[in-house]
N, CA, C and O of each residue as an XYZ file, in Angstrom:
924
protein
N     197.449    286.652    104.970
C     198.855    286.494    105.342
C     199.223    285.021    105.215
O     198.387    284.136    105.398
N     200.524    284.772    104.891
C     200.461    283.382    104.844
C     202.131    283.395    104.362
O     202.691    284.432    104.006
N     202.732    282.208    104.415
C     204.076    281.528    104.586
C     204.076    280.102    103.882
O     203.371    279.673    102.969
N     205.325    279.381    104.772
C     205.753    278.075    104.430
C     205.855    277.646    105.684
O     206.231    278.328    106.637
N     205.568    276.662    105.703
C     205.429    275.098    106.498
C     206.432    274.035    106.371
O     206.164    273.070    105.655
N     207.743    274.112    107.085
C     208.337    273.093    106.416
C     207.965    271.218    107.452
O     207.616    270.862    108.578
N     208.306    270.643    106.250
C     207.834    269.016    107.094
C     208.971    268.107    106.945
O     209.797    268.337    106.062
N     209.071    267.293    107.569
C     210.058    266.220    106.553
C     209.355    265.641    105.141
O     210.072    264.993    104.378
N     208.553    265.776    104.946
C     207.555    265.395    103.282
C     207.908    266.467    102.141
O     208.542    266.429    101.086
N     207.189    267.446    102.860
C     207.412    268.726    101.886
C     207.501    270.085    102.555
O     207.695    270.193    103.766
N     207.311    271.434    101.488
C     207.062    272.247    101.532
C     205.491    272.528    101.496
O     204.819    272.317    100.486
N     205.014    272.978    102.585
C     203.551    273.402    102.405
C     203.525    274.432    102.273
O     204.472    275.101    102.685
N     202.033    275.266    101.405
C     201.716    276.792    101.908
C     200.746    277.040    103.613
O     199.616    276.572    103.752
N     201.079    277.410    104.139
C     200.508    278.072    105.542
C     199.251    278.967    105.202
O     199.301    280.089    104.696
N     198.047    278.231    105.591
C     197.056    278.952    105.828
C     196.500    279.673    106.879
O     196.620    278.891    107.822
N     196.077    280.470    107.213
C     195.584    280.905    108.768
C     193.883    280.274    108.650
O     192.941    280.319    107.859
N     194.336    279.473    110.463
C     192.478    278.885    109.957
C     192.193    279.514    111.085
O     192.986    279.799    111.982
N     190.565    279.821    111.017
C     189.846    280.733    111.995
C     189.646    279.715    113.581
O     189.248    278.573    113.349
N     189.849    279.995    114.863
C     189.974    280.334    115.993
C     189.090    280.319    116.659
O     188.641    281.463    116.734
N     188.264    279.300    117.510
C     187.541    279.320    118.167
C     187.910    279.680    119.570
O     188.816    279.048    120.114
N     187.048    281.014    120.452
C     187.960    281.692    121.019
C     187.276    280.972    122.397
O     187.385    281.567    123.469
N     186.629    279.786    122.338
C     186.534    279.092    123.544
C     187.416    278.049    123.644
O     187.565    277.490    124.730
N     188.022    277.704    122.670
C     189.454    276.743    122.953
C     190.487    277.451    123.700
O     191.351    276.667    124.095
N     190.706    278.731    124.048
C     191.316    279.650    124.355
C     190.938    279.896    125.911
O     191.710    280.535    126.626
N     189.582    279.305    126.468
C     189.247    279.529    127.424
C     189.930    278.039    128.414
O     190.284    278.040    129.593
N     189.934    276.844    127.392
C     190.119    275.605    128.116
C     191.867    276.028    128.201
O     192.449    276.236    129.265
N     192.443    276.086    126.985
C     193.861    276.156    127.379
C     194.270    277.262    128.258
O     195.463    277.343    128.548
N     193.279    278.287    128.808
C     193.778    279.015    130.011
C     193.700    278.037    131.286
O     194.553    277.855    132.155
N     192.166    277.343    131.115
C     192.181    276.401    132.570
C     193.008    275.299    132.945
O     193.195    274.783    134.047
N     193.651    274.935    131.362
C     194.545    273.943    131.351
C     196.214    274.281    131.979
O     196.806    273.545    132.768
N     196.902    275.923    131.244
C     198.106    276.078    131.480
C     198.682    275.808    132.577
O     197.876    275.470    133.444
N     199.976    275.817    132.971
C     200.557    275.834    134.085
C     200.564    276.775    134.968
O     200.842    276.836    136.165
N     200.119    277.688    133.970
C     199.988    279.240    134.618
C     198.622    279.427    135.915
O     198.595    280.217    136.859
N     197.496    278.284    135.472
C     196.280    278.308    136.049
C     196.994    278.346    137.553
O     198.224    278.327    137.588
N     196.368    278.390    138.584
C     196.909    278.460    139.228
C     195.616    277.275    141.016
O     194.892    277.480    141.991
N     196.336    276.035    140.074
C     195.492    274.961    140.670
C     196.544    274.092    141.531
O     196.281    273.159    142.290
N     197.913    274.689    141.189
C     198.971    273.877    142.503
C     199.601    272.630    141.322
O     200.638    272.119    141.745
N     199.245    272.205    140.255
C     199.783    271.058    139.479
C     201.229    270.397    139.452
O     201.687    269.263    139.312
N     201.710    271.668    139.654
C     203.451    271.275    139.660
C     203.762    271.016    140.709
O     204.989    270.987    140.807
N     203.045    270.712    141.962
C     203.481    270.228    142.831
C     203.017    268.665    143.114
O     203.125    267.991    144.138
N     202.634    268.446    142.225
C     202.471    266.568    142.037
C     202.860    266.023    141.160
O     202.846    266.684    140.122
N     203.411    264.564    141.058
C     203.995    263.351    140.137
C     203.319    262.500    139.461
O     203.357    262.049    138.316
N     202.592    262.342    140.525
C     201.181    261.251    140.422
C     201.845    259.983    140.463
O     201.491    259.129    139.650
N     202.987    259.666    141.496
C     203.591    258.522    141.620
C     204.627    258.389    140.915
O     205.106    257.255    140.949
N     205.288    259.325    140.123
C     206.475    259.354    139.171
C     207.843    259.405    139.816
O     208.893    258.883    139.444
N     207.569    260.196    140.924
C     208.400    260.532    141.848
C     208.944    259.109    142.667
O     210.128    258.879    142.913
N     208.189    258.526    142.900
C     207.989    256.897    143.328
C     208.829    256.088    142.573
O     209.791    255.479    143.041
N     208.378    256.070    141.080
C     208.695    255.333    140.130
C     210.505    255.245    139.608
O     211.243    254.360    139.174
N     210.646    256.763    139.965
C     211.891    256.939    139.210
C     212.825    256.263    140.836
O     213.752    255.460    140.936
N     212.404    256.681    141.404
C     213.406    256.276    143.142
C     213.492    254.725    142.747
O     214.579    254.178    142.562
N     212.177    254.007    142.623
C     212.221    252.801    142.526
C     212.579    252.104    140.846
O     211.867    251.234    140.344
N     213.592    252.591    140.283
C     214.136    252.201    138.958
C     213.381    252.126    138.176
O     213.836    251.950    137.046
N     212.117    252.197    138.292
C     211.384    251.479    137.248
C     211.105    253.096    135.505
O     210.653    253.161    134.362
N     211.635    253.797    136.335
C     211.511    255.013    135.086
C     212.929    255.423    135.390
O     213.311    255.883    136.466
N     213.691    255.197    134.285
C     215.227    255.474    134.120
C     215.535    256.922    133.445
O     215.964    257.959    133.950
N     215.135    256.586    132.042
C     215.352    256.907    130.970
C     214.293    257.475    130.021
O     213.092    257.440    130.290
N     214.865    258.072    128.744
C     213.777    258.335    128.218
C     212.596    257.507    127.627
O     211.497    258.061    127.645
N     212.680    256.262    127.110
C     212.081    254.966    126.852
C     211.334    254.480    127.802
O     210.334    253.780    127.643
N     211.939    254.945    129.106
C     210.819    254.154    130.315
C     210.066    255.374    130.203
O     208.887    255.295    129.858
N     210.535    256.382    130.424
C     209.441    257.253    130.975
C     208.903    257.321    129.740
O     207.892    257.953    130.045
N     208.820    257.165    128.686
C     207.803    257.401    127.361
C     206.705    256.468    127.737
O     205.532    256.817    127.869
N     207.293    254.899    127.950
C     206.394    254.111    128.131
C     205.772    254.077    129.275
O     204.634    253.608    129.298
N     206.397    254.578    130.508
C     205.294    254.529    131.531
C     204.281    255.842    131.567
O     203.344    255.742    132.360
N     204.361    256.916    130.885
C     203.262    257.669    130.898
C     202.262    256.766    129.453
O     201.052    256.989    129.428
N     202.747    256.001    128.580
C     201.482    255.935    127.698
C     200.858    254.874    128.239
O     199.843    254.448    127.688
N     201.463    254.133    129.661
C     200.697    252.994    130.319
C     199.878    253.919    131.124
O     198.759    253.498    131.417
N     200.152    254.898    131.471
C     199.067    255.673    132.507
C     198.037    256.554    131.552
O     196.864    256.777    131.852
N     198.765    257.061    130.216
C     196.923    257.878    129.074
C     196.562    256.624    128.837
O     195.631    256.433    129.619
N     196.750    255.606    128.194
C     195.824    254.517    127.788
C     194.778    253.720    128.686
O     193.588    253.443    128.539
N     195.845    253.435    129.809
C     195.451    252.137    130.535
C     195.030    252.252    131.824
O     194.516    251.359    132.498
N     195.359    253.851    132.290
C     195.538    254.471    133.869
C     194.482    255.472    133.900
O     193.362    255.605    133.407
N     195.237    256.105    134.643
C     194.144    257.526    134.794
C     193.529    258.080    133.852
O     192.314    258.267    133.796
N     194.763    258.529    132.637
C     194.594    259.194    131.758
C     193.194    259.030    131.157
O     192.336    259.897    131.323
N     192.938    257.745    130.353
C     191.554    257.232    129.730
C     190.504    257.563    131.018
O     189.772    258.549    130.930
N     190.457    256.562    132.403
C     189.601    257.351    133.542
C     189.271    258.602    133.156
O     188.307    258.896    132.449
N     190.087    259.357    133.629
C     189.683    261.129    133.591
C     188.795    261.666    132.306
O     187.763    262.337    132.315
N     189.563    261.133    131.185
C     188.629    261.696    130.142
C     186.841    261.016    130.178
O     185.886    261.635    129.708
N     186.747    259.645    130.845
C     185.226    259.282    130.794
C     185.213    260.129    132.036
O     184.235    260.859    131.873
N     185.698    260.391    133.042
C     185.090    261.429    134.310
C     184.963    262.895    133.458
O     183.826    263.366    133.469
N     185.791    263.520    132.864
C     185.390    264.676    131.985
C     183.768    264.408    131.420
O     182.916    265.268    131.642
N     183.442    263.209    130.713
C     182.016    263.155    130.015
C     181.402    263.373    130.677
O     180.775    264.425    130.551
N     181.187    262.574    131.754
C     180.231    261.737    132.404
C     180.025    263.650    133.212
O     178.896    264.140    133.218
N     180.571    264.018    133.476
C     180.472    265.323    134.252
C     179.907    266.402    133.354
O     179.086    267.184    133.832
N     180.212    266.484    132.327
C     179.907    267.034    131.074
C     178.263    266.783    130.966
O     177.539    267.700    131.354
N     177.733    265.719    130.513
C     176.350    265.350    130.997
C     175.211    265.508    132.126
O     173.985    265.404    132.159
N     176.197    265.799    132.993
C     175.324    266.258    133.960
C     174.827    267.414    134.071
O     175.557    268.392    134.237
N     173.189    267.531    133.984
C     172.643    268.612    133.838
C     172.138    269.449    135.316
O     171.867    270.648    135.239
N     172.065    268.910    136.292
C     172.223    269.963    137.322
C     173.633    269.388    138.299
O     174.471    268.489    138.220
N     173.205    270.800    139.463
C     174.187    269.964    140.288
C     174.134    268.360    141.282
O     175.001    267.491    141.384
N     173.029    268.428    141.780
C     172.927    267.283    142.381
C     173.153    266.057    141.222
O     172.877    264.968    141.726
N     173.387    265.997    140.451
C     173.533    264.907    139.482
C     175.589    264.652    139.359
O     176.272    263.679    139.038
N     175.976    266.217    139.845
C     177.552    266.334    139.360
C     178.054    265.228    140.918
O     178.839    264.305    141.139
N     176.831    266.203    141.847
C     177.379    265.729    143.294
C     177.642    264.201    143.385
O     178.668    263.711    143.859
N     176.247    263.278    142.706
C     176.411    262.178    142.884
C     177.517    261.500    142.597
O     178.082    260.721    143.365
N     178.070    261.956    140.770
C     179.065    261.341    139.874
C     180.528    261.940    140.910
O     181.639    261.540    140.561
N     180.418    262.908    142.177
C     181.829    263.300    142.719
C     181.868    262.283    143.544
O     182.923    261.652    143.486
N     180.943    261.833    144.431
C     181.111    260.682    145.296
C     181.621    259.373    144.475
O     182.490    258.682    145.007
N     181.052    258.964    143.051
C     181.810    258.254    142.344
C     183.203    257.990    142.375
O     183.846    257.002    142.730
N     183.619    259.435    141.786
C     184.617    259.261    141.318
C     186.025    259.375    142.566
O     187.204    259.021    142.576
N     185.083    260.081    143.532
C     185.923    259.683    144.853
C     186.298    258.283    145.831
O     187.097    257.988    146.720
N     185.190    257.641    145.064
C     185.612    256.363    145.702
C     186.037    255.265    144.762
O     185.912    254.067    145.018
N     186.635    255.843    143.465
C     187.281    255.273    142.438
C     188.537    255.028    142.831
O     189.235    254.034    142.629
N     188.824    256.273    143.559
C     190.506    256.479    143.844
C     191.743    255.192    143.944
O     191.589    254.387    144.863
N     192.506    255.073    143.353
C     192.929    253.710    143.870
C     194.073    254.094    144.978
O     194.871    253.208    145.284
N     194.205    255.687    145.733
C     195.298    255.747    146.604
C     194.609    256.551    147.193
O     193.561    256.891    146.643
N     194.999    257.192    148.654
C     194.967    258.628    149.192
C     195.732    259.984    148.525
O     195.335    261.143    148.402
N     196.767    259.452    148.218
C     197.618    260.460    147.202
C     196.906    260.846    146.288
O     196.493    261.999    146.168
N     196.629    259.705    145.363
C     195.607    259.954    144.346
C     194.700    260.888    144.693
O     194.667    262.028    144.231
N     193.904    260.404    145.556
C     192.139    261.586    145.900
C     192.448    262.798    146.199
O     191.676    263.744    146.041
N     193.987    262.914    146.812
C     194.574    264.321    147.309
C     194.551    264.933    146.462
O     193.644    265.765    146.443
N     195.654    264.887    145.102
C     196.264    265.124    144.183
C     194.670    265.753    143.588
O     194.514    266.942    143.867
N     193.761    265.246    142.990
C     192.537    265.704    141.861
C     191.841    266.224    142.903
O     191.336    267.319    142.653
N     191.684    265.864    143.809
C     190.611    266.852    145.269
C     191.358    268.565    145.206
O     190.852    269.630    144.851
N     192.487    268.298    145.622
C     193.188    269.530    145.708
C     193.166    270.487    144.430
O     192.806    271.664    144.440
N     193.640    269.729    143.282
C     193.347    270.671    142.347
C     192.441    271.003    141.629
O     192.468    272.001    140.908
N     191.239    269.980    141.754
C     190.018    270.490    141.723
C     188.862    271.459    142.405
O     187.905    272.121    142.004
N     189.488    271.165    143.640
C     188.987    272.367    144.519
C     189.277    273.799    144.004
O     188.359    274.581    143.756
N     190.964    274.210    143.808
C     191.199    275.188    143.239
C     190.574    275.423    142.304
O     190.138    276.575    142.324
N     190.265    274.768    141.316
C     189.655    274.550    139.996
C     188.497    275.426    140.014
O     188.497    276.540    139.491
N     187.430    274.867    140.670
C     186.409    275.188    140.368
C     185.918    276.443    141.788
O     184.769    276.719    142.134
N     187.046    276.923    142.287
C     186.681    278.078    142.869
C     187.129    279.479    142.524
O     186.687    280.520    143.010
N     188.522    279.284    141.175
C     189.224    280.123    140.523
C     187.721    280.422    139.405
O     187.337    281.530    139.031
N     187.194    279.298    139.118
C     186.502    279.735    137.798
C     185.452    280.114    137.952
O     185.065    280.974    137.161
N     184.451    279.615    139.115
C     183.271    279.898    139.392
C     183.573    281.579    139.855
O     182.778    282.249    139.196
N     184.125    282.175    140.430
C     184.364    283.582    140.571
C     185.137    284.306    139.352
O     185.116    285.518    139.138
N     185.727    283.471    138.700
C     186.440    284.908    137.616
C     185.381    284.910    136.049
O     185.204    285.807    135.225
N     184.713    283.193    136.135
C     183.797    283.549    134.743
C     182.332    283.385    135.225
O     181.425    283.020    134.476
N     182.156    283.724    136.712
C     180.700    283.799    136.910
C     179.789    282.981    137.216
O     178.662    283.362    137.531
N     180.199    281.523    137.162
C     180.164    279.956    137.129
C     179.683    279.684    138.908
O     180.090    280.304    139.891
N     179.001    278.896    138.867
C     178.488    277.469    140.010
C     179.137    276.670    139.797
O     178.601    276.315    138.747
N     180.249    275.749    139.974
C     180.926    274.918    139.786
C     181.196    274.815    141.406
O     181.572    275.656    142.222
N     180.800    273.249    141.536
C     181.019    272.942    143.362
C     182.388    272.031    143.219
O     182.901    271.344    142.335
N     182.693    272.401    144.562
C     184.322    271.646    144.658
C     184.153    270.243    144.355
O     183.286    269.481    144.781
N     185.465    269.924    143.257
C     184.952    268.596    143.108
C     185.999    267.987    142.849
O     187.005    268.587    143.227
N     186.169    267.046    142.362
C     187.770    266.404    141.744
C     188.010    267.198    140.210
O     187.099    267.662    139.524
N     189.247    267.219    139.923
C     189.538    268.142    138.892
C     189.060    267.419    137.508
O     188.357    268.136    136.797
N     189.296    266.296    137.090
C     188.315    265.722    135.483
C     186.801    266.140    136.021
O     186.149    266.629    135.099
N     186.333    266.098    136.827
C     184.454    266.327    137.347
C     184.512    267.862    137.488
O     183.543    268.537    137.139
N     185.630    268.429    137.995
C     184.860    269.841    137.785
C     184.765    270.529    136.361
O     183.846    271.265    136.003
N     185.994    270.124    135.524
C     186.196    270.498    134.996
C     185.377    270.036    133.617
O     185.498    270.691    132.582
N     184.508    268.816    133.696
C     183.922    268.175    132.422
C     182.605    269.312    132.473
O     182.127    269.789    131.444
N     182.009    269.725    134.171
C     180.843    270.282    134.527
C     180.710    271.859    133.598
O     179.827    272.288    132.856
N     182.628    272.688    134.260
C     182.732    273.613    133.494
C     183.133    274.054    132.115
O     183.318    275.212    131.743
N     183.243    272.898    131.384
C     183.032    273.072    130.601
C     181.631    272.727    129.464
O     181.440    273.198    128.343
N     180.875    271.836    130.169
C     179.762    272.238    129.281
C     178.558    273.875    130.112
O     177.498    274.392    129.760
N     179.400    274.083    131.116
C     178.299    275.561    131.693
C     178.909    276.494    130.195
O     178.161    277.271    129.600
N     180.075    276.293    129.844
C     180.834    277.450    128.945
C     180.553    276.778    127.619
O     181.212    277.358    126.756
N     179.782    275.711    127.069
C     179.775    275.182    125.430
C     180.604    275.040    125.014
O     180.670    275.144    123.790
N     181.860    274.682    125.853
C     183.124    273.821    124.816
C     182.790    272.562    124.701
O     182.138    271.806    125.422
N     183.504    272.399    123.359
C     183.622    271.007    122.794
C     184.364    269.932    123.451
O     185.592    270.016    123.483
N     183.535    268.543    124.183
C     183.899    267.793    124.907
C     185.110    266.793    124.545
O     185.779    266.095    125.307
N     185.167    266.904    123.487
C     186.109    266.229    122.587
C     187.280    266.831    122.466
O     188.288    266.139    122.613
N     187.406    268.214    122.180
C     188.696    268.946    122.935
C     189.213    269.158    124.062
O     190.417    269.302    124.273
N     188.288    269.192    124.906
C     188.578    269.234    126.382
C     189.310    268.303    127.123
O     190.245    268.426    127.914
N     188.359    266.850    126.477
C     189.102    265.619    126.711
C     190.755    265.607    126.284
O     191.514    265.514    127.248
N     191.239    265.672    125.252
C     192.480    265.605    124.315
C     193.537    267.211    124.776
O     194.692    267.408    124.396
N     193.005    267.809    125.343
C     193.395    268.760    125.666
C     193.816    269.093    127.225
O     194.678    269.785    127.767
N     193.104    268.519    127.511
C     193.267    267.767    129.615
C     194.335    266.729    129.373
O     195.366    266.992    129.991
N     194.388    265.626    128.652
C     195.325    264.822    128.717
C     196.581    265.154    128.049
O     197.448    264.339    128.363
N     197.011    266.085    127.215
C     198.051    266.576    126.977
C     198.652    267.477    127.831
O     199.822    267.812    127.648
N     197.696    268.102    129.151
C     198.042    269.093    129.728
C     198.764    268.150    131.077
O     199.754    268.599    131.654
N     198.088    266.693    131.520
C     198.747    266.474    132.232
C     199.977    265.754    131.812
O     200.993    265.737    132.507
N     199.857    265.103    130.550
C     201.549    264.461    129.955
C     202.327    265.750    130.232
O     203.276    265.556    130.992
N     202.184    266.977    129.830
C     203.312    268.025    129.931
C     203.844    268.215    131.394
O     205.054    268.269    131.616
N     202.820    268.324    132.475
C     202.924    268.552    133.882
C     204.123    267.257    134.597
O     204.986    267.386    135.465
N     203.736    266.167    133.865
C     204.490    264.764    134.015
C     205.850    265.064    133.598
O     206.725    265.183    134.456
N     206.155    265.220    132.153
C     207.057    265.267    131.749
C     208.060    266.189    132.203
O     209.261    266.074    131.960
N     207.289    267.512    133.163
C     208.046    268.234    133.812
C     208.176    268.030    134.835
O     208.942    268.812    135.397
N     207.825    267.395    135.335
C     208.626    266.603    136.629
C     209.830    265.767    136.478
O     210.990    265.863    136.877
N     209.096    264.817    135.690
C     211.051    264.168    134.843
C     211.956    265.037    134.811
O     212.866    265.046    135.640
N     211.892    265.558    134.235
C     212.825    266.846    134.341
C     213.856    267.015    135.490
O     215.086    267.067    135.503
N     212.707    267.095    136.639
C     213.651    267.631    137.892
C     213.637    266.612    138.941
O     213.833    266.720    140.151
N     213.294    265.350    138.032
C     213.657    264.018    138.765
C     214.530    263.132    138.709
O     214.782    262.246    139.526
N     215.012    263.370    137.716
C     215.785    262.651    136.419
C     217.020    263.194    135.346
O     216.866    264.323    134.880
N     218.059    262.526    135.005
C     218.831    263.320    134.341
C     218.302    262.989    132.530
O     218.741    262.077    131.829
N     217.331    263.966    132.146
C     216.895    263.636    130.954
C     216.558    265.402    130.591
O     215.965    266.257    131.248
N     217.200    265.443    129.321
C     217.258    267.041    128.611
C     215.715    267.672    128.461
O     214.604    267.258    128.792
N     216.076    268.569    127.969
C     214.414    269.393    127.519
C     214.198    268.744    126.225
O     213.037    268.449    125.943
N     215.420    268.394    125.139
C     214.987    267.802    123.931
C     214.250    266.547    124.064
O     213.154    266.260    123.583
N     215.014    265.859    124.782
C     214.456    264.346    125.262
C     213.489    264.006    125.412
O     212.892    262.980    125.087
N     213.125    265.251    126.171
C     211.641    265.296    127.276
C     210.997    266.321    126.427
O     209.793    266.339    126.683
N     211.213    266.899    125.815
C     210.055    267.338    124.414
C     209.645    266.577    123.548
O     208.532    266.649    123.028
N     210.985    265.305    123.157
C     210.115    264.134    122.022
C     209.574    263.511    123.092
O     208.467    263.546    122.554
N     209.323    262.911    124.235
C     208.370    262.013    124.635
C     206.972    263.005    124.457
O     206.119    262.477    123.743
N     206.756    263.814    124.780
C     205.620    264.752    124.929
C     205.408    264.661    123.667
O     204.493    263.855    123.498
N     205.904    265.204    122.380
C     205.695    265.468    121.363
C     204.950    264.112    120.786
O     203.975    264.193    120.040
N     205.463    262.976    121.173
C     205.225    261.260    120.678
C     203.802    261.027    121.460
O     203.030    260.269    120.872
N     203.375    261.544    122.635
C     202.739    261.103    123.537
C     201.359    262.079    123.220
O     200.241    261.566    123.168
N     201.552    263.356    123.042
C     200.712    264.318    122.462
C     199.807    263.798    121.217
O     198.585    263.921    121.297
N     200.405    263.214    120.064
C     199.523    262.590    119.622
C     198.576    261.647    119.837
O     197.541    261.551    119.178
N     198.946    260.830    120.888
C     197.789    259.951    120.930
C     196.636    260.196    121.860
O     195.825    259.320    122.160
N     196.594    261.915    122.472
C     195.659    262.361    122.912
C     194.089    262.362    122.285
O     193.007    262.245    122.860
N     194.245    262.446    121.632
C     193.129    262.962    120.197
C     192.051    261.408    120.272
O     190.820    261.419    120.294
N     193.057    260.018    120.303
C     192.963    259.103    120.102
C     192.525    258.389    121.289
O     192.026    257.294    121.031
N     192.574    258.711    122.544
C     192.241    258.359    123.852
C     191.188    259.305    123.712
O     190.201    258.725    123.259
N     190.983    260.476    123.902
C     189.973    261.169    124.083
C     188.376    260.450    123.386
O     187.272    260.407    123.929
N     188.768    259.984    122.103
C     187.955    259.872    120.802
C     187.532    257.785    121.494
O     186.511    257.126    121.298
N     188.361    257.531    121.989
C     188.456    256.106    122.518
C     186.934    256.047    123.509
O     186.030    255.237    123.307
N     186.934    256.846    124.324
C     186.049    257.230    125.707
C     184.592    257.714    124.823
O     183.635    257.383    125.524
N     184.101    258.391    123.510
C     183.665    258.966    123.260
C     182.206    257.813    123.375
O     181.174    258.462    123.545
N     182.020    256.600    123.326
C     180.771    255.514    123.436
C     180.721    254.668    124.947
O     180.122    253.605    125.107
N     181.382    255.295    125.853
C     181.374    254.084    126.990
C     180.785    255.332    128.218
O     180.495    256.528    128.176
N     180.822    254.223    129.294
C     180.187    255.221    130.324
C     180.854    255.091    131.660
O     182.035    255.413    131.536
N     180.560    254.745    132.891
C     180.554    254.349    134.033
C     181.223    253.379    134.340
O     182.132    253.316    135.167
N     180.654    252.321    133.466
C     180.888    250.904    133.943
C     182.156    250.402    133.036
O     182.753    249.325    133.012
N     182.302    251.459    132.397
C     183.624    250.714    131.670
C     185.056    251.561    132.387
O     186.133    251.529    131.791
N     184.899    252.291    133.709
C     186.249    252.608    133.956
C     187.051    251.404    134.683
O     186.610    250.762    135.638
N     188.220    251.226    134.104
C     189.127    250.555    134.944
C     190.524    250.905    134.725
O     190.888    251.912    134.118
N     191.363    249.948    135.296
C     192.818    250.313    135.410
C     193.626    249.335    135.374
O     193.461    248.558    136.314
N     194.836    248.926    134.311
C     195.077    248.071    134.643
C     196.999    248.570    134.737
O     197.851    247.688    134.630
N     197.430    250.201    134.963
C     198.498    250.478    134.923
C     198.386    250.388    136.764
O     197.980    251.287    137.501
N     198.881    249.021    137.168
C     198.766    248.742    138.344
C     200.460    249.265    138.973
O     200.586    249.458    140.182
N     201.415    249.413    138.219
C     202.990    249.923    139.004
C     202.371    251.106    138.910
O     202.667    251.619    139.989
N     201.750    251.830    138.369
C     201.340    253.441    138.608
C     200.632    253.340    139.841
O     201.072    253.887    140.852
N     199.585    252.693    139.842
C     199.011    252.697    141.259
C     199.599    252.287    142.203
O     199.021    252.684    143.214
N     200.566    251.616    142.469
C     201.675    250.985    143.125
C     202.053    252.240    143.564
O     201.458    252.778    144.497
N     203.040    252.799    142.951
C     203.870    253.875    143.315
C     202.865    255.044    143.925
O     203.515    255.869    144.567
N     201.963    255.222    143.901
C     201.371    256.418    144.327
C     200.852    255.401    145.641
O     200.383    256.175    146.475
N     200.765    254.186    146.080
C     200.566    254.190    147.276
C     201.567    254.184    147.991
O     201.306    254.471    149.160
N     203.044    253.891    147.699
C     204.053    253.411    147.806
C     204.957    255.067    148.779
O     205.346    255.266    149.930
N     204.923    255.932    147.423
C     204.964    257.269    147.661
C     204.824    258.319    148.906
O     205.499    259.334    149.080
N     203.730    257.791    149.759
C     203.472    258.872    150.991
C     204.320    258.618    151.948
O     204.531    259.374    152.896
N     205.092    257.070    151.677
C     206.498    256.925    152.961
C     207.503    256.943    152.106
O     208.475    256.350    152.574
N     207.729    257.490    150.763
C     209.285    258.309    149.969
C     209.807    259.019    150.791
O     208.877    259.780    151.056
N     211.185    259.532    151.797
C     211.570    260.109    152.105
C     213.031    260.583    151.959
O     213.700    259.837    152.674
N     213.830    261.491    151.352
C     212.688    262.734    151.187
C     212.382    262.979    149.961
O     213.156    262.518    149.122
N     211.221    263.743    149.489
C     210.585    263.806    148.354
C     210.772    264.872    148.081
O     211.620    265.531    148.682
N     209.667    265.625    146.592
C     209.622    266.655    146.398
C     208.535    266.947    146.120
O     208.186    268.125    146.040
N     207.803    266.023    145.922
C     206.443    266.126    145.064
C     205.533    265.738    146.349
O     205.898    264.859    147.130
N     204.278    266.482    146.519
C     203.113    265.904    147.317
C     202.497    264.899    147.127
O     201.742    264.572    148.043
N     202.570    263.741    145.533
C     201.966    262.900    145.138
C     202.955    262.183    144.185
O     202.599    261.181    143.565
C-alpha cells in the first residue's frame, strides 16, 4: 500500500516501514492517557507565566528549550540511562536516593515522586514487572530495560512526552492557540533525538543545571496563590 507525502521540497512516494511493537509499549507509558496524574503539573510554568517571564509564543519556545537542553530535560534522560543500567534492584535503589537528592525544589521531588510512584505501580501489575517506587526518569529507565526497549528511544521519546504535557499547560495558562502551541512542540520535538543522543557518553557526574529561572519558579511556585497546577 502506499501514497504521497507532500513536503515543502517535494513530492515523495510513502513507504510503509515495519513497526517495532515495543515502541508501542513506551508510547503507551508515555501518553496522556497513562494514567500517572501529569496534567496536573507545570513544573514551574505556572510560576513563570504569573511572573512575565513566559508571555508569548517565543518565550515559551525558548523557555522550554532552556529546560530540554540545560534543565531537567537533559537530567532525566542521563537518569533514564543510568537506571537503564542497573542490573538489580538494590543498584536502582541506590541511583533513587541519587536522584532524590538532586532535586533542586520540593515541588520538583513531588512532581517525579508522584508520578513515578504511579508509574511503576500501574506497570509492575499490568505487564508483570518489579519496578519499585521511584522517581519517574528512574522508574521508568529500570522499566524499560526489564521490557528490551531501546534506550535511545525512550530517552527522545520521554522528552517529547514532557514538551507536549508543558505545552499543554500553556494552553490553559496563557492566551496562545493550538496552532501556536503546535509549532513550538513541533520546533522543540526535533531536538529530542538530539538531547537524547547528547546524554548517550556521560554519566553521574556530568548532571547539572544551569536553567536556574526554571528552578526559580518551581521554588517560587508553592506560595502562587491561586494556582492550578500542583507544581
Amino acid at each position: 500500500m502506499g501514497g504521497l507525502i507532500h513536503t515543502n521540497m517535494a513530492i515523495l512516494p510513502m513507504r510503509l516501514m515495519p513497526i517495532d511493537a515495543r515502541l508501542l509499549v513506551v508510547t503507551q507509558w508515555l501518553s496522556p492517557a497513562f494514567p500517572v496524574g501529569a496534567f496536573a503539573y507545570s513544573h514551574g510554568l505556572e510560576q513563570a507565566i504569573y511572573s512575565g517571564w513566559v508571555s508569548d509564543q517565543e518565550s515559551l519556545r525558548d523557555w522550554l528549550k532552556d529546560v530540554l537542553w540545560s534543565g531537567t530535560g537533559r537530567n532525566d534522560a542521563i537518569w533514564i540511562r543510568l537506571a537503564y543500567a542497573c542490573d538489580n534492584i538494590d543498584a536502582l535503589l541506590d541511583l533513587e536516593s541519587e536522584a532524590r537528592a538532586f532535586a533542586p525544589s520540593a515541588e520538583r521531588l513531588k512532581e517525579s515522586t508522584r508520578q513515578g510512584h504511579a508509574f511503576a505501580q500501574i506497570v509492575s501489575s499490568v505487564w508483570n514487572l518489579e519496578i519499585p517506587q521511584s522517581q519517574l526518569p528512574v522508574a521508568l529507565g529500570y522499566a524499560a530495560r526489564a521490557v528490551d526497549l531501546c534506550v535511545e528511544s525512550v530517552c527522545a521519546l520521554y522528552l517529547q512526552a514532557m514538551l507536549s504535557n508543558l505545552v499543554s499547560a500553556a494552553q490553559r495558562l496563557m492566551p496562545i492557540g493550538q496552532t501556536a502551541a503546535q509549532a513550538v512542540l513541533a520546533e522543540l520535538t526535533a531536538d529530542c533525538p538530539n538531547v537524547a543522543q547528547a546524554t548517550s557518553e556521560i554519566g553521574i557526574d556530568d548532571l547539572s543545571s544551569i536553567a536556574f529561572l526554571s528552578d526559580i519558579a518551581a521554588m517560587r511556585h508553592e506560595m502562587l496563590q491561586p494556582r492550578i497546577f500542583q507544581t
